[in-house]
TORLODREN-414726 format. One record per residue (C-alpha): x, y, z negated; residue in one letter. Coordinates in steps of 0.02 Angstrom, whole numbers, padded with zeros to 5 digits, always signed. Last residue first. Layout:
XYZA...
END
This chain:
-00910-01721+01514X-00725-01672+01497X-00663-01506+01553X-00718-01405+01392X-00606-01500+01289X-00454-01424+01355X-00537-01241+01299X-00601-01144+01455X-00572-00983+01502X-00693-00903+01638X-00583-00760+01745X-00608-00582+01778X-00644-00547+01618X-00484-00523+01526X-00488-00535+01341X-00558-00701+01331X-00348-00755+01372X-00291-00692+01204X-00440-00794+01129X-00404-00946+01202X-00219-00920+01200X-00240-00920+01009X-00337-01072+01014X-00219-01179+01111X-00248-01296+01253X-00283-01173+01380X-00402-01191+01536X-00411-01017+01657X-00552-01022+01776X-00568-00942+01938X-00407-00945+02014X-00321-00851+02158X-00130-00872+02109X-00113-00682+02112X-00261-00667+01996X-00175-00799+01862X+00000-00702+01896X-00089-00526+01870X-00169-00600+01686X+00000-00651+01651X+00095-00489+01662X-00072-00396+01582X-00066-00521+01426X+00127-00474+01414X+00094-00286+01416X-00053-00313+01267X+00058-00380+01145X+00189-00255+01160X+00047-00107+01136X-00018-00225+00987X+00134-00262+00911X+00063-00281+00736X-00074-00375+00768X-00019-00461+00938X+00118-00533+00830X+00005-00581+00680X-00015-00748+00782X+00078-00741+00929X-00065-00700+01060X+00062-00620+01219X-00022-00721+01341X+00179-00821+01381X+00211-00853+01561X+00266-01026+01598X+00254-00963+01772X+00217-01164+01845X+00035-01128+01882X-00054-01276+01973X-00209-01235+02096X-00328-01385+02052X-00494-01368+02168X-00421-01467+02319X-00421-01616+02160X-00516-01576+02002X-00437-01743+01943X-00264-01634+01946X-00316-01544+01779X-00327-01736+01689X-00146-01768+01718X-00108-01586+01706X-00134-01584+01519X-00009-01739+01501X+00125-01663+01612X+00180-01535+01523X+00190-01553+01319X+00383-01519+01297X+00342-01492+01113X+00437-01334+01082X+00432-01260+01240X+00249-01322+01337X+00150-01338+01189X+00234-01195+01084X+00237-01096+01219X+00033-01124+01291X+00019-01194+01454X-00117-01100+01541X-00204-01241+01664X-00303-01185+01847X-00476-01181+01908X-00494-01132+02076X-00678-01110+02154X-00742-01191+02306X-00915-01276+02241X-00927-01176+02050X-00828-01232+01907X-00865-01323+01729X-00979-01440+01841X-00849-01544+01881X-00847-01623+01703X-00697-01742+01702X-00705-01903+01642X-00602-02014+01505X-00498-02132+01555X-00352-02067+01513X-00407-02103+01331X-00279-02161+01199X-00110-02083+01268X-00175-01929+01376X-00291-01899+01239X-00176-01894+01095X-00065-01779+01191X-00191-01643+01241X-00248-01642+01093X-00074-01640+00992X-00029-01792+00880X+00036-01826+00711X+00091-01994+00676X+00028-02071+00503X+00103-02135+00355X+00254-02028+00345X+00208-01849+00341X+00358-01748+00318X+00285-01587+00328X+00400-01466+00397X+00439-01502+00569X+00318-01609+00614X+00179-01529+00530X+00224-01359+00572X+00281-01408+00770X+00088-01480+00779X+00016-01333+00685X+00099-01229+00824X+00043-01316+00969X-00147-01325+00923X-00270-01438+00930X-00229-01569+00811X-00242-01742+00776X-00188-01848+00630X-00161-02027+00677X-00164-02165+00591X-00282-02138+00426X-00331-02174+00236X-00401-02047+00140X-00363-01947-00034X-00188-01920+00017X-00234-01787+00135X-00307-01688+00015X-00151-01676-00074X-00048-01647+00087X-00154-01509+00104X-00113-01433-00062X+00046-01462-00033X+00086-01366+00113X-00020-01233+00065X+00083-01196-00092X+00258-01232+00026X+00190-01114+00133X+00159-00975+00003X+00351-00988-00059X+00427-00984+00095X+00338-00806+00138X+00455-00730+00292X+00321-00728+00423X+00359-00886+00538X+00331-00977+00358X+00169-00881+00315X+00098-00888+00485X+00137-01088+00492X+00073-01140+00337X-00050-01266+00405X-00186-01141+00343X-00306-01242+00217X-00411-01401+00203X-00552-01394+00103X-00666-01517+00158X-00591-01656+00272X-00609-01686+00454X-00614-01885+00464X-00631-01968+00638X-00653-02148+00673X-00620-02171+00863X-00721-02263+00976X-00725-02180+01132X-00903-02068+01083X-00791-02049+00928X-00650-01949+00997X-00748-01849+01132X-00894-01807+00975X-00771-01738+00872X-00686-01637+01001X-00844-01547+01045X-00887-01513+00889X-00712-01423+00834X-00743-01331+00996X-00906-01275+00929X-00825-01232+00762X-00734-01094+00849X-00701-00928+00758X-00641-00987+00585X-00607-01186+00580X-00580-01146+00765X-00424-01007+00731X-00373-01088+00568X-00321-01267+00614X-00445-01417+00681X-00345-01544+00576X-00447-01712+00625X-00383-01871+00526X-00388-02004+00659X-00418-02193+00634X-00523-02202+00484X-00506-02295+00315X-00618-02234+00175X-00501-02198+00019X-00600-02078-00033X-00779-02076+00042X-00786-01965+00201X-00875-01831+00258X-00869-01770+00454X-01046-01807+00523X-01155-01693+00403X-01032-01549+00417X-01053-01567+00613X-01239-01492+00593X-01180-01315+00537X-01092-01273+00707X-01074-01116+00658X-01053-00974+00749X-01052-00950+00931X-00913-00941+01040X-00864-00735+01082X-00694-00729+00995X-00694-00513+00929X-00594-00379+00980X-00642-00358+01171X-00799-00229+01137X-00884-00320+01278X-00872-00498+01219X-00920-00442+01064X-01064-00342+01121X-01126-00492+01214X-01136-00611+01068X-01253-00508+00964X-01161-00451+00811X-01231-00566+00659X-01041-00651+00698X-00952-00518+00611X-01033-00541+00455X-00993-00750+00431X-00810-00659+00503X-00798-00554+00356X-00820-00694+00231X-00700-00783+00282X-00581-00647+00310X-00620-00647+00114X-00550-00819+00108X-00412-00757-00018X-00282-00844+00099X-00335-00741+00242X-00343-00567+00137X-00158-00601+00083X-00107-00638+00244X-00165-00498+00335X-00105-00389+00184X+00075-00475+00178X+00086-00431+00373X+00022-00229+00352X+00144-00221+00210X+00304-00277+00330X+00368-00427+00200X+00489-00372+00092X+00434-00503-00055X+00434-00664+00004X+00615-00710-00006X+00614-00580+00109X+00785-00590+00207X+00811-00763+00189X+00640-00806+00237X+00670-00686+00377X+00819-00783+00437X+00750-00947+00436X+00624-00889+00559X+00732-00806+00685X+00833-00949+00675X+00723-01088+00700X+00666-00975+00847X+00835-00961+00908X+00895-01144+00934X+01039-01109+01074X+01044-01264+01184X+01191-01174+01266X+01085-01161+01438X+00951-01071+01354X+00788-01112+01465X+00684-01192+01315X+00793-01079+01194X+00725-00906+01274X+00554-00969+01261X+00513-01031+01127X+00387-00909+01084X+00439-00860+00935X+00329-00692+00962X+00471-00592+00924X+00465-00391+00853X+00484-00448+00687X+00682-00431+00685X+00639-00285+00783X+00546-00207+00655X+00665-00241+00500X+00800-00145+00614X+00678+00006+00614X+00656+00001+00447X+00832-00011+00395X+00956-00135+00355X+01137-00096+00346X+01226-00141+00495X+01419-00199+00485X+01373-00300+00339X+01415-00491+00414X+01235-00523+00388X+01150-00379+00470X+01290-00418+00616X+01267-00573+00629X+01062-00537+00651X+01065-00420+00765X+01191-00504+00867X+01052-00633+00904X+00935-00503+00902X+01015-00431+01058X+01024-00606+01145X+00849-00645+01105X+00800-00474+01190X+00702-00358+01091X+00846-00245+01015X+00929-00246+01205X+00761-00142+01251X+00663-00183+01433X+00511-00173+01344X+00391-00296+01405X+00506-00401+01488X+00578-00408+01320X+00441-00458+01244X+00372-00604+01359X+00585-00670+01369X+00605-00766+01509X+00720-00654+01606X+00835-00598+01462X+00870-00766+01422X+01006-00802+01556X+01090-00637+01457X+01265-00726+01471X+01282-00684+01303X+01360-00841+01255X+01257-00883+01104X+01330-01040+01066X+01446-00939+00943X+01341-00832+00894X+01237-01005+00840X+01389-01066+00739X+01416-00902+00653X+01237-00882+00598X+01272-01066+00539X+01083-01089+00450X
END
């Protein structure tokens, strides 16, 4: 990484300041992609020392994308940011709280947890806020999704960590869409985290460990496509994995390629009610995944009230963890742009959003799946 390069593209003109979810939030230079920008050079050149507070706002980012999808300098800041705290921890001065999360996640003893979490009636959780509300699990899909080694199939399904955890019923649900329209689907056993928490969170080392034991398991079938539902283990894979054999796809994409014909379920919304799409950053600002979501969103016609904000929910992984308060101010800034619009029902094409958005109640929120019959 040219820190001196990228400083140098960095203009600060401050055009960022206005997209930025965290800086909105908190109106702070420290938080603005321009301010860590300098943050940054200037940790490295020496005139700051590090500090704790310093180490915060260099977390304090929810890599959104943001800032560089309207960055007139074609500034790359969230390869940055992240390249930067892998420099900076090596793995090792990781915020505590972060290395625990992850630490417990990779053990599987969040696993565990959640198998305990779920014996709470579902309408308590929804109340209480702090839990996903699907149901839990969808035991009968592990007798569709096995494989024989070496078994060819068209699409290697990577559900990722939020629906292998909380949402196995959307994991259903896109099995059956993909093979009801002829697809061979293969969801391995055993797969792990794409790698992207650990990465974004300063731990090289882990990722590289997940990384490869995936790819192992990979290797042991034979497949086109690999499909997944969520923006950032898209931008992982791509990005990181060099997967050769196979092109990686995101949900939204895959469909919009290989099945536009597919129908709409109507019935998700009531006679006169707005339904309207979320576009989650890493979909919308990393991938440039736009129009292929609304394709199928416009086929609820009068009903279809389009939302152009590119507001961020505020869900960033471990972000809305350890930035709760932060975290929390961004969700209420795009909650009020969803009620000023007048819809009903929120659809999202990310898993974290998902859950970000169940927060609020005045709306339904919908996975992408969800709209197909």
């Amino acid at each position: 990484m040219d820190i001196d390069k990228i400083t140098e593209l960095c203009a600060d003109c401050g055009n960022c300041l206005h997209y930025c979810p965290v800086y909105n939030a908190e109106l702070t230079e420290p938080n603005s992609p321009r301010g860590k920008v300098n943050l940054v050079k200037a940790l490295y050149d020496g005139t700051f020392h590090p500090s704790d507070q310093l180490e915060i706002f260099t977390y304090q980012c929810v890599l959104c994308g943001s800032c560089e999808y309207n960055c007139t300098k074609g500034v790359e800041f969230t390869d940055m940011m992240i390249e930067f705290r892998n420099r900076r921890s090596k793995g090792k001065n990781i915020p505590i709280l972060r290395k625990i999360i992850l630490s417990i996640y990779d053990l599987n003893i969040l696993k565990i947890f959640v198998k305990f979490l779920f014996l709470i009636p579902k309408a308590i959780r929804k109340r209480i806020k702090i839990l996903p509300v699907s149901g839990f699990p969808a035991l009968k899909l592990k007798k569709k999704i096995k494989g024989k080694r070496d078994e060819k199939f068209d699409i290697l399904l990577f559900p990722g960590c939020m629906i292998n955890l909380f949402y196995t019923d959307i994991k259903e649900r896109i099995y059956d869409l993909l093979t009801i329209h002829g697809f061979s689907v293969v969801i391995p056993d055993h797969m792990k985290c794409c790698g992207a928490p650990y990465k974004t969170q300063g731990w090289n080392e882990k990722f590289l460990k997940l990384k490869k034991k995936n790819k192992k398991i990979f290797s042991k079938f034979k497949f086109k496509y690999i499909v997944i539902p969520c923006g950032t283990g898209v931008k992982t894979f791509r990005k990181y994995y060099d997967i050769k054999d196979a092109e990686v796809f995101e949900l939204t994409e895959f469909i919009y390629k290989f099945i536009k014909d597919a129908k709409i379920n109507r019935n998700i919304i009531n006679e006169g009610e707005k339904i309207t799409y979320h576009d989650p950053c890493h979909n919308l600002k990393l991938l440039n995944i736009k129009d292929e979501p609304r394709f199928f969103m416009k086929k609820f016609d009068k009903n279809f009230v389009d939302d152009n904000s590119e507001l961020c929910c505020g869900f960033g992984g471990l972000f809305s963890v350890n930035f709760g308060k932060t975290s929390k101010k961004i969700l209420k800034r795009r909650e009020d742009r969803i009620e000023e619009i007048g819809a009903d029902t929120v659809v999202t094409s990310c898993p974290g959003c998902y859950y970000q958005l169940q927060k609020n109640n005045k709306q339904n929120v919908k996975f992408f799946i969800d709209i197909f019959e």
